[in-house]
ZAMARGU-4260 file (C-alpha; in steps of 0.2 Angstrom, whole numbers, plus 5000, padded with zeros to 4 digits):
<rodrens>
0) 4837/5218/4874 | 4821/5207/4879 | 4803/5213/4875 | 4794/5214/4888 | 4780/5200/4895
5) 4765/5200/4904 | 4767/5188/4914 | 4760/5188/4933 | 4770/5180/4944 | 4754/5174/4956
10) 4746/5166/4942 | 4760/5155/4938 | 4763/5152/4952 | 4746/5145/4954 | 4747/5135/4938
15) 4763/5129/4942 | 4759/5123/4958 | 4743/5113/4950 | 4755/5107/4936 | 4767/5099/4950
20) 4753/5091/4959 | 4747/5083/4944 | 4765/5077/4939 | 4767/5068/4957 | 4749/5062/4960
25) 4754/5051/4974 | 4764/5064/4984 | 4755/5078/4996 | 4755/5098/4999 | 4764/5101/4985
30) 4770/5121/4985 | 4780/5132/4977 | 4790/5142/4990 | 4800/5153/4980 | 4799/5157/4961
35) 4807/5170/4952 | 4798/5174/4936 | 4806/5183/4921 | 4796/5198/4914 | 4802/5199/4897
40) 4801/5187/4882 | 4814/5188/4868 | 4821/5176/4859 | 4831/5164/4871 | 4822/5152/4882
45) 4814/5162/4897 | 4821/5154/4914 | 4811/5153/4928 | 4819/5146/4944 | 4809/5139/4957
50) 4810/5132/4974 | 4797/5117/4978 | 4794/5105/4992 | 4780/5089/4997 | 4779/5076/5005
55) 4780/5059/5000 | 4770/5044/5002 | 4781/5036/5015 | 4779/5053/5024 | 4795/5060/5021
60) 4797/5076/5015 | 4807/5083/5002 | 4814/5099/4996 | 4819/5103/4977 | 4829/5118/4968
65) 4822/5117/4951 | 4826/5128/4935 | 4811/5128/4921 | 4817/5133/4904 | 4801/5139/4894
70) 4802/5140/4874 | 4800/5158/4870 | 4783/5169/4867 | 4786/5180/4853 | 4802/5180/4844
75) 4815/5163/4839 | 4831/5164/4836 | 4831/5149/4824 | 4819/5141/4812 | 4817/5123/4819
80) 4823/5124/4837 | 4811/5114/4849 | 4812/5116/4867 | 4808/5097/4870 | 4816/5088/4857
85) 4832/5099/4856 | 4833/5102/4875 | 4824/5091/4886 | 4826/5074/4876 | 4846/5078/4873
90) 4850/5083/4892 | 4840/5069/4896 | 4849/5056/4886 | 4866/5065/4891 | 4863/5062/4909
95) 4872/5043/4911 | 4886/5050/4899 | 4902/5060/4905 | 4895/5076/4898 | 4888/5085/4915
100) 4872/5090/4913 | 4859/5093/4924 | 4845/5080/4930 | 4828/5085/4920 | 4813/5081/4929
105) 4797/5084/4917 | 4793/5092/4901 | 4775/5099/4896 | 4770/5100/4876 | 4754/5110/4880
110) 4754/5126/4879 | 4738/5128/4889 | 4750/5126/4905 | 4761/5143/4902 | 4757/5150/4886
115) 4771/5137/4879 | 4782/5119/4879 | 4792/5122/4895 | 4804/5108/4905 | 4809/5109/4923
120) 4829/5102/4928 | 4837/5102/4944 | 4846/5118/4949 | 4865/5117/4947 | 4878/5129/4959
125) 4890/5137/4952 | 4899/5151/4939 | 4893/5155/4922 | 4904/5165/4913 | 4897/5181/4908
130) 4890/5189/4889 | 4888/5207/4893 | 4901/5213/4899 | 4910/5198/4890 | 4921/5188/4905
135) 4935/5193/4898 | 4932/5209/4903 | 4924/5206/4919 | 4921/5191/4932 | 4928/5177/4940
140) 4936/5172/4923 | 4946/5187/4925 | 4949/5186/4947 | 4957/5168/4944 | 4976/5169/4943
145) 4986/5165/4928 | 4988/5147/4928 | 4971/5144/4936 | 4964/5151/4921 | 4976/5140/4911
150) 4968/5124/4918 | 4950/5134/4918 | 4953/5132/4901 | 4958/5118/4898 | 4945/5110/4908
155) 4933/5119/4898 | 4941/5112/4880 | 4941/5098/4886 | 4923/5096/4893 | 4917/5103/4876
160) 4925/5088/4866 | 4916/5076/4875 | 4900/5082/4867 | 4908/5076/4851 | 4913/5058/4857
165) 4896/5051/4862 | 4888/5038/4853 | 4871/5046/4848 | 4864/5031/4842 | 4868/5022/4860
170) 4860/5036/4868 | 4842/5037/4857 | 4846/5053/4850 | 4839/5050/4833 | 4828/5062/4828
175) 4841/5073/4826 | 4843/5068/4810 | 4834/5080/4798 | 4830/5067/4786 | 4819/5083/4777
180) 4834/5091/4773 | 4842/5077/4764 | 4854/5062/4768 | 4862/5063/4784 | 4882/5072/4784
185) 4886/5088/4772 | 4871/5088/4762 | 4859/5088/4778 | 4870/5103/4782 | 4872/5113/4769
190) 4851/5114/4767 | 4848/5116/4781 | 4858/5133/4782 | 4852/5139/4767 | 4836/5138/4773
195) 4841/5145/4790 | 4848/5159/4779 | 4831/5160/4769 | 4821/5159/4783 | 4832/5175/4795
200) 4834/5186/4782 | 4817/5184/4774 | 4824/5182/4755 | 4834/5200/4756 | 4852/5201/4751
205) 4864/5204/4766 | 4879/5210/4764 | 4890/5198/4774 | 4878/5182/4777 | 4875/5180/4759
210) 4892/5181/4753 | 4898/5171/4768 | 4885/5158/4764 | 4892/5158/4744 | 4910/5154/4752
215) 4903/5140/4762 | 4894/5132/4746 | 4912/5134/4736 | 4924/5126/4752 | 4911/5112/4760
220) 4921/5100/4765 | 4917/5079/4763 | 4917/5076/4778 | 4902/5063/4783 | 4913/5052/4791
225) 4915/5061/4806 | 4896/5065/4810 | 4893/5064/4827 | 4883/5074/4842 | 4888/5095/4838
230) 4881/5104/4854 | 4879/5121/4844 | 4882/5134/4855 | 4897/5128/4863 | 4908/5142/4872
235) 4912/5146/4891 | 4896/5156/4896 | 4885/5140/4894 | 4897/5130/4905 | 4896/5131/4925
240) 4910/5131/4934 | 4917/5124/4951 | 4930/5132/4952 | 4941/5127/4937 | 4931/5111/4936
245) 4915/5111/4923 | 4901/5106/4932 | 4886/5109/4920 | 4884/5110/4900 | 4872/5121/4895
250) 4859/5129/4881 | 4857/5115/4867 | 4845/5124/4857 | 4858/5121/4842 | 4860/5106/4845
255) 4863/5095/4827 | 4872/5079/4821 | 4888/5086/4810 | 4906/5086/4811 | 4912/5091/4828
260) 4924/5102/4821 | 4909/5113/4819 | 4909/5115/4839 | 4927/5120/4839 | 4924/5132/4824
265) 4910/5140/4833 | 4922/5142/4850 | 4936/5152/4842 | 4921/5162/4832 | 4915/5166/4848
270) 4932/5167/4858 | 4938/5181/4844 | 4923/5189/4845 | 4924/5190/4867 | 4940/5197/4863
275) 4943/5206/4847 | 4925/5211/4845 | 4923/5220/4862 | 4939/5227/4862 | 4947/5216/4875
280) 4963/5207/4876 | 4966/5186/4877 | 4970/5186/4896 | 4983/5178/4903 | 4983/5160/4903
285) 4968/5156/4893 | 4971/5146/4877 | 4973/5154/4861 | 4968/5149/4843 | 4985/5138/4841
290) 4983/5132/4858 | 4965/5128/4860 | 4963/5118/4840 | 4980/5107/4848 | 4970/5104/4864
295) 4954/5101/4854 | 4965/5087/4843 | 4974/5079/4859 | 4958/5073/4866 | 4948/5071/4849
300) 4962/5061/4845 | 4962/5068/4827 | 4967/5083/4816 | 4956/5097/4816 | 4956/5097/4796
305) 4941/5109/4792 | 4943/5123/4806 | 4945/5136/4795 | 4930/5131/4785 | 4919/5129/4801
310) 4926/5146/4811 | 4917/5152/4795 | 4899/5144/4797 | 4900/5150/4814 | 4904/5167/4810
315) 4889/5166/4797 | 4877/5157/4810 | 4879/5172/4820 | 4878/5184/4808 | 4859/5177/4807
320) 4858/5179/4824 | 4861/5198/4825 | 4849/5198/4811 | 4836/5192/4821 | 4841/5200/4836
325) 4840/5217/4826 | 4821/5213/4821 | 4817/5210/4840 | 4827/5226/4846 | 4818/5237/4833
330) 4803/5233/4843 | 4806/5243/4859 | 4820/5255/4850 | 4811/5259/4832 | 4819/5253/4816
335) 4834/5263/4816 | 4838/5248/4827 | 4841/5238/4811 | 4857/5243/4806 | 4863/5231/4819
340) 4860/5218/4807 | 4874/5222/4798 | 4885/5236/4807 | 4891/5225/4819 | 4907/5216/4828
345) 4903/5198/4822 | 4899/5205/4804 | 4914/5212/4804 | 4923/5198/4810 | 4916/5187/4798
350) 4918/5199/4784 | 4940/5199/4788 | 4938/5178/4787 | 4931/5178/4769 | 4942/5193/4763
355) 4927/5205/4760 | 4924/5223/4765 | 4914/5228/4775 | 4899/5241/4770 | 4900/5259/4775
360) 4889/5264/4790 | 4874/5273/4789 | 4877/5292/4792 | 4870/5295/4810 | 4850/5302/4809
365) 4849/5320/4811 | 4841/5329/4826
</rodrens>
């Protein structure tokens, strides 16, 4: 549930137009046709899109579809996620690789502009799976027949392990090493967590993150030899679809340098948790766990060793989530809106993997 903004869509428009004017100083009558401006700030990237046109100096004129992703206002999701560097700079240096992403056009680091670092990309048509209801409940995901969503699928598996074979150095994506959380592999990871866990939970004891966190610290695995590009919050709703075919990847916000089993960890978390966790069944045709680890290793070219152990972090990753997203709900709905923090279908999830119980609910407020 998003918190609402204040944002007037005649004044940006107005800044945005004088923005675009000064990033094409040689083109003319520069103007924003369309823009749709959303009135809420939470804690995902606010999404503007915009249609633009101008002419150029050789007279033509040209027309663009443009999507701007603005950092939010108020709330973050995560402690060290920058618009720019986690999301512009990476589509950008993805865009000569296999991984389909869209073209990015700008970026702006002054806040003066919007209130905050914002980015504009080209505008990409297509299907996004849905989060709410979940697209294995509703959508086009569920319209496809069986075997188109078997190839759906397998597309989509397939698109996600090529996140995991591009050579980052090549592609200039060094300062995703967190160097201030230590030597680069395990121990870079490990910190960093703990202080995502520090920094969501604000030093009080959660039932189900901290104890997931203390089964991580005992089973880390040694794994440095497989660092390489994690895109973070890889599942189907930040894919676009053509069809069956994957035509844009999505949302790198958790964007880090790890093993790539940490992507397919974070898939089947999220999978189990589309399905399970909202009461749904695995429809017909799409991949499950078995299926989608052995698809994950035929185009990896190698055993999935550690899935267990990273199906974990993602269950624990997103128990900090609904911790935050708590805080942010408890804004507009009062603080009884905190229990979510723990009463909740990825808590509960994550609670079965590590072999805890979960706690009982609080008893329903009286009238």
């Amino acid at each position: 549930m998003p918190v609402e903004g204040q944002r007037d869509p005649a004044e940006v428009k107005v800044a945005l137009e004088r923005w675009l004017a000064d990033k094409m100083p040689e083109a003319s009558g520069v103007e924003i046709t369309s823009l749709e401006v959303p009135q809420s700030s939470g804690f995902s990237n606010e999404t503007f899109l915009l249609d633009a046109r101008w002419t150029n100096p050789d007279g033509t004129d040209e027309a663009a579809e443009l999507v701007l992703r603005s950092q939010p206002l108020v709330h973050k999701l995560f402690p060290e996620s920058e618009l720019l560097a986690h999301q512009y700079e990476v589509m950008q240096a993805l865009y000569d690789t296999d991984v389909p992403v869209p073209r990015t056009r700008w970026a702006e680091d002054d806040p003066a502009v919007l209130g905050a670092p914002f980015f504009v990309m080209d505008r990409l048509h297509g299907l996004v799976p849905g989060d709410a209801p979940p697209y294995t409940v509703e959508g086009f995901v569920v319209d496809m027949t069986v075997d188109e969503r078997n190839e759906w699928h397998r597309n989509a598996v397939e698109v996600l392990t090529r996140v995991g074979k591009v050579d980052w150095q090549a592609v200039g994506l060094h300062h995703l090493d967190q160097t201030h959380h230590g030597e680069l592999g395990p121990e870079q990871r490990r910190n960093y967590f703990a202080s995502y866990l520090e920094w969501a939970t604000k030093g009080e004891q959660h039932p189900i993150a901290h104890p997931a966190f203390e089964w991580l610290m005992a089973n880390w695995p040694d794994d440095g030899e497989h660092t390489a590009l994690c895109w973070g919050d890889a599942r189907p709703g930040n894919q676009m679809y053509r069809g069956t075919e994957v035509i844009g990847v999505f949302d790198w916000e958790m964007v880090s340098l790890g093993n790539p089993e940490s992507d397919l960890g974070w898939w089947l978390f999220l999978q189990r948790y589309s399905t399970e966790g909202n009461g749904a069944p695995l429809l017909e045709g799409m991949l499950d766990r078995a299926q989608t680890i052995a698809e994950w290793e035929r185009h990896m070219g190698r055993p999935a060793t550690h899935v267990d152990f990273y199906e974990v972090l993602g269950g624990f990753q997103f128990c900090l989530v609904m911790v935050k997203l708590a805080e942010m709900y408890s804004m507009s709905l009062g603080p009884a809106a905190l229990t979510m923090a723990v009463h909740n279908p990825v808590a509960a999830i994550t609670a079965e993997l590590i072999g805890i119980d979960m706690p009982p609910a609080p008893e329903p407020a009286s009238a």
